[in-house]
Kinemage of the C-alpha trace (Angstrom):
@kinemage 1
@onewidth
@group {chain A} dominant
@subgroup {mainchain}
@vectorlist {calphas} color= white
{ca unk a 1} P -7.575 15.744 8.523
{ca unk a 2} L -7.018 15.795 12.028
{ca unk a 3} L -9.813 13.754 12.970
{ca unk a 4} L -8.840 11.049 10.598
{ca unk a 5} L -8.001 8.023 12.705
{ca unk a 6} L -5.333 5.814 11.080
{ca unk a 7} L -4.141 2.470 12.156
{ca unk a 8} L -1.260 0.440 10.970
{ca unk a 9} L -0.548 -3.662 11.983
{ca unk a 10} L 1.088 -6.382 10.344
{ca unk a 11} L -1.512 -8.941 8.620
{ca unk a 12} L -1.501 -12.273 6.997
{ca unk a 13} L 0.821 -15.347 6.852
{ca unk a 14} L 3.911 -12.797 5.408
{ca unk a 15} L 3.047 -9.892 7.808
{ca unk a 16} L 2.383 -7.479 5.462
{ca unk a 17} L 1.602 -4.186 7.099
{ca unk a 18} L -1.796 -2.678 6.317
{ca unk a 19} L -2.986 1.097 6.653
{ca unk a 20} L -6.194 1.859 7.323
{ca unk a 21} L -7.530 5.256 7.177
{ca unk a 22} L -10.759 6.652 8.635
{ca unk a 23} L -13.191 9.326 8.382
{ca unk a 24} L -15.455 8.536 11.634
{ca unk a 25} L -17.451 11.645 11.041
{ca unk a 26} L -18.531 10.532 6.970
{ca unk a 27} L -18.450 7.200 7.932
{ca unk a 28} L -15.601 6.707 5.226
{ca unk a 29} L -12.089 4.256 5.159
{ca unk a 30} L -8.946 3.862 3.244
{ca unk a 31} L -7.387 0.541 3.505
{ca unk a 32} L -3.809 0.054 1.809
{ca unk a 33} L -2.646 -3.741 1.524
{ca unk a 34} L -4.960 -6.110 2.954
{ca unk a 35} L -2.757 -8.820 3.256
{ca unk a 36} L -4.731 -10.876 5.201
{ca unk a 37} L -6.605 -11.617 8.675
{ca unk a 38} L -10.340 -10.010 6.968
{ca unk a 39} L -11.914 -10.460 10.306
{ca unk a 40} L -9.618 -8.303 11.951
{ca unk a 41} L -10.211 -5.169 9.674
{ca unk a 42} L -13.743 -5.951 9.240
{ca unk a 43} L -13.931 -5.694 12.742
{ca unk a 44} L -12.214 -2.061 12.904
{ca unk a 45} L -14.977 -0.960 10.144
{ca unk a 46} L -17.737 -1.987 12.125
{ca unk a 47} L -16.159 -0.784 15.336
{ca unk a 48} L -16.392 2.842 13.369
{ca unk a 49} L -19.420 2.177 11.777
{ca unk a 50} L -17.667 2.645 8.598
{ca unk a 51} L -20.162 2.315 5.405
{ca unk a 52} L -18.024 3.642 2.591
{ca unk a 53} L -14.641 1.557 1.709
{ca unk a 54} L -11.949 2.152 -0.796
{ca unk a 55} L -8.933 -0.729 -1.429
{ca unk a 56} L -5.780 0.354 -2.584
{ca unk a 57} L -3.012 -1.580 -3.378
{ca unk a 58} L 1.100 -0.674 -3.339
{ca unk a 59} L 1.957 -3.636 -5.711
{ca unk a 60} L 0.059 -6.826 -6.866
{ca unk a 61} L 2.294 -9.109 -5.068
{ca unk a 62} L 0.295 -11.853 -3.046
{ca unk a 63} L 0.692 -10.751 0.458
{ca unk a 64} L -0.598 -7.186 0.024
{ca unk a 65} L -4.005 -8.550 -1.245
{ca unk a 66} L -4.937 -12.080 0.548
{ca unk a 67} L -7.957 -10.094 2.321
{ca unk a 68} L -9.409 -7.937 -0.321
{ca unk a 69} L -11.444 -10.431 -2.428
{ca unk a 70} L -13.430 -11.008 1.733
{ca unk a 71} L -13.401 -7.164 1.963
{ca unk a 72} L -15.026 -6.144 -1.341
{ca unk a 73} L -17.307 -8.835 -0.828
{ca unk a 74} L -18.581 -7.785 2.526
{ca unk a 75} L -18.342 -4.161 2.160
{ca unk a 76} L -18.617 -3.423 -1.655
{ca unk a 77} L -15.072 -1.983 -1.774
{ca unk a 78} L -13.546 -0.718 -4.710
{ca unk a 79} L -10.353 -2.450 -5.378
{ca unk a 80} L -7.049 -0.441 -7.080
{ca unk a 81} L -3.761 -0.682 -8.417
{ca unk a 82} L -1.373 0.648 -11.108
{ca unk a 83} L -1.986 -0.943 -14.693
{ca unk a 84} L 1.661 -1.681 -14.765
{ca unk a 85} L 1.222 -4.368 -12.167
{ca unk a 86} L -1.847 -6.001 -14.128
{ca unk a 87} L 0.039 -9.238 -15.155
{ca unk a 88} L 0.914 -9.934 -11.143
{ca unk a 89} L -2.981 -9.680 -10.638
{ca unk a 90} L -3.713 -11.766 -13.131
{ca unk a 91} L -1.416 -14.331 -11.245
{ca unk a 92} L -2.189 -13.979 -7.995
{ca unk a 93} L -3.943 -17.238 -7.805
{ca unk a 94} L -0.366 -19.025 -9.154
{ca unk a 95} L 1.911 -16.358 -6.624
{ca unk a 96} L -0.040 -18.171 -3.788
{ca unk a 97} L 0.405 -21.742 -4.643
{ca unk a 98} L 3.968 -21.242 -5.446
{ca unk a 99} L 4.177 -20.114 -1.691
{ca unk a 100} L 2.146 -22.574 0.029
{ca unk a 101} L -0.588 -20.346 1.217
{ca unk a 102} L -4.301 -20.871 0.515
{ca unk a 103} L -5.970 -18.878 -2.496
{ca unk a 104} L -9.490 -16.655 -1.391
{ca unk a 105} L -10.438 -15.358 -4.872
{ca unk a 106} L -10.050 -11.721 -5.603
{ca unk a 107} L -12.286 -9.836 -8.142
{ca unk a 108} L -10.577 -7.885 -11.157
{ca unk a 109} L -9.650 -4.989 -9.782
{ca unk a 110} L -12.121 -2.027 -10.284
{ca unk a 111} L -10.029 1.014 -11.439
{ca unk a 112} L -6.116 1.702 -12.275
{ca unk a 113} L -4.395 4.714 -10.273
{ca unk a 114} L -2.681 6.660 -11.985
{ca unk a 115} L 0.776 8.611 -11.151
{ca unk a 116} L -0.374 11.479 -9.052
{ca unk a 117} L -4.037 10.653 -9.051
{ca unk a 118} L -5.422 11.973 -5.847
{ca unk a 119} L -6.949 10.529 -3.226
{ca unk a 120} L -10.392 10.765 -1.509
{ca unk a 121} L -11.739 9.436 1.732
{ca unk a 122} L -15.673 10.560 1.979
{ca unk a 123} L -15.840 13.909 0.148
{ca unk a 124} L -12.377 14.542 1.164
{ca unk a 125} L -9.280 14.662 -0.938
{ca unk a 126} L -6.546 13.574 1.236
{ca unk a 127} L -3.855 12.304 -0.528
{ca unk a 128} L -1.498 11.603 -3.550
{ca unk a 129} L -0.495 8.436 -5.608
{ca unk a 130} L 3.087 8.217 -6.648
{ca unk a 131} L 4.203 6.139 -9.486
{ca unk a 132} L 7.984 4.501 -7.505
{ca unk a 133} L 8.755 1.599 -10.182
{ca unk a 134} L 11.546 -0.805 -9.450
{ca unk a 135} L 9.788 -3.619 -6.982
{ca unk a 136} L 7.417 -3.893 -9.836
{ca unk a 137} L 6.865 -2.242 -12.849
{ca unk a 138} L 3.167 -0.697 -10.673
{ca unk a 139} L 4.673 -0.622 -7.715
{ca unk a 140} L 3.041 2.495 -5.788
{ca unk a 141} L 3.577 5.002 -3.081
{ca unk a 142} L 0.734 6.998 -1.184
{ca unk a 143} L 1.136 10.725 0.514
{ca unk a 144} L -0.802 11.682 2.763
{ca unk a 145} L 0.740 15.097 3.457
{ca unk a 146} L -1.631 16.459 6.530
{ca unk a 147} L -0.873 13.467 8.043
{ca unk a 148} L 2.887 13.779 7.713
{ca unk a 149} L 2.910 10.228 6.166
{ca unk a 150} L 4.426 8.434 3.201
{ca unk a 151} L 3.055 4.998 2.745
{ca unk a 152} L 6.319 3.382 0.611
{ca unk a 153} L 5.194 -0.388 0.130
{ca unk a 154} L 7.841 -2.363 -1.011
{ca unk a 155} L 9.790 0.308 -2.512
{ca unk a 156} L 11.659 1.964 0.497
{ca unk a 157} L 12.376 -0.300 4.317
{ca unk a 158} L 14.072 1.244 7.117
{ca unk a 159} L 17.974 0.457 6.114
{ca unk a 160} L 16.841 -1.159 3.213
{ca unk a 161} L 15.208 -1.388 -0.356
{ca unk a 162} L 12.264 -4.086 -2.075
{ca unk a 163} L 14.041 -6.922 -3.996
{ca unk a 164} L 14.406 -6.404 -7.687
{ca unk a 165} L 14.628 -11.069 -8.165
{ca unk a 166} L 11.590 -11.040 -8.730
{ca unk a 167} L 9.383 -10.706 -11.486
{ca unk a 168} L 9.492 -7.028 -13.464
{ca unk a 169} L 11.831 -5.961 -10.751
{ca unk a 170} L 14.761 -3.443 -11.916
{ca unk a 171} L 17.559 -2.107 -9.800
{ca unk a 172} L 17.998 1.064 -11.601
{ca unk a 173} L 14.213 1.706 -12.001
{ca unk a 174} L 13.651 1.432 -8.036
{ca unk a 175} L 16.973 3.739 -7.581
{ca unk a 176} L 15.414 6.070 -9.664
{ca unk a 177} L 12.092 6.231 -7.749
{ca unk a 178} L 13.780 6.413 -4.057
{ca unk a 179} L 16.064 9.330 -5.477
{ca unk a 180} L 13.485 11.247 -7.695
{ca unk a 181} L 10.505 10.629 -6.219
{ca unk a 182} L 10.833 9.899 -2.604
{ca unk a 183} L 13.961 11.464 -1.226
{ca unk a 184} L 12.555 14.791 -2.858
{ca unk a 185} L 9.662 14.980 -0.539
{ca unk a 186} L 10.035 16.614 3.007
{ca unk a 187} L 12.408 14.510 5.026
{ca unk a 188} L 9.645 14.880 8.366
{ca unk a 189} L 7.526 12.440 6.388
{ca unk a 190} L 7.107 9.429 8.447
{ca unk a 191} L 7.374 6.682 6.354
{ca unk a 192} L 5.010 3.134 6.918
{ca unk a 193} L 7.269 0.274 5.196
{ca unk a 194} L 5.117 -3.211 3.941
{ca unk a 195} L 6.875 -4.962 6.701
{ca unk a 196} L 9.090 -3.925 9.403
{ca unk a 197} L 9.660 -1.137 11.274
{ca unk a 198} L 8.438 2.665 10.284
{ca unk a 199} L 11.314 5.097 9.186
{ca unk a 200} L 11.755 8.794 8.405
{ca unk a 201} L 12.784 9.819 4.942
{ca unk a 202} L 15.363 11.796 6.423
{ca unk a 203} L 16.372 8.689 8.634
{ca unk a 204} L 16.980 7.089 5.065
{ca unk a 205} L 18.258 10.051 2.895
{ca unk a 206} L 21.240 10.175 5.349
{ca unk a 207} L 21.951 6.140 6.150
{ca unk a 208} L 19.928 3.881 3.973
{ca unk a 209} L 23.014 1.550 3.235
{ca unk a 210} L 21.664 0.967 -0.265
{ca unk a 211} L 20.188 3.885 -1.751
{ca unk a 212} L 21.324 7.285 -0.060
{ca unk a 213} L 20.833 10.749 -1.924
């Protein structure tokens, strides 16, 4: 895991971040929430040579999957998300022209991860999916323990929580995921939000105004 190379930017009209993760000895990527600018991660992929891609997604909301429809289609990727979040996908078309921002068509997505499903890059099994409901009802959170990092989506901001307005969102579901789920893992874990700034679960376990253990 050490010579994993991993790279995280904000992307896309709502500046989602997006995590990519690279083998650059199998040749091999993980790319969490393309929300947007294609060229630019295409460009990282061929920078590494990279010839085997995998698309995972933290929620189906519109601005963590604006690039994957380009990405599968130039590199074959296999697209993921939680079941739970299936009706969103179905939508995404309709979440984009509610928000003003041009529709690239995106495949069905290829498989559904499941809570605690783990995950490969290459040959390698290199992390863990984590069912954190609340955002929406797929909403998902990736560990990536050698790499002392939590990828939390929308569920979990520095000094802040995802929205529960919007559509399948619950208060008391996402309370339950940031205090079952995530504040039980180490609090080293550095934690990559969707948008802002990175945090530390231990930054957040101690003054998250919103959610605190």
């Amino acid at each position: 895991m050490n010579d994993f190379l991993v790279q995280t930017f904000p992307v896309g009209p709502l500046q989602c971040n997006c995590t990519m993760i690279i083998d650059p000895k199998e040749k091999s990527a993980l790319i969490v929430d393309p929300g947007g600018d294609p060229d630019k991660i295409l460009g990282i992929l061929n920078e590494h040579q990279v010839a085997k891609v995998e698309v995972i997604h933290t929620h189906a909301h519109l601005d963590h999957f604006l690039a994957s429809g380009t990405i599968k289609d130039r590199t074959g990727a296999n697209l993921a998300v939680h079941k739970e979040d299936k009706l969103l996908w179905d939508h995404l078309e309709d979440q984009c022209h509610m928000f003003g921002i041009p529709y690239n068509p995106v495949p069905d997505p290829d498989s559904w991860l499941e809570h605690e499903e783990e995950l490969s890059i290459g040959s390698h099994c290199c992390g863990l999916a984590l069912h954190t409901p609340g955002h929406t009802p797929g909403s998902m959170s990736f560990l990536f323990k050698d790499l002392n990092l939590l990828i939390a989506g929308d569920t979990l901001f520095k000094g802040g929580i995802g929205r529960t307005d919007l559509w399948g969102g619950d208060y008391g579901t996402i309370e339950k995921s940031i205090k079952n789920v995530i504040y039980q893992l180490d609090e080293a874990y550095d934690v990559v939000t969707s948008h802002g700034p990175a945090t530390t679960i231990g930054e957040e376990v101690r003054n998250n105004p919103f959610i605190r253990a």
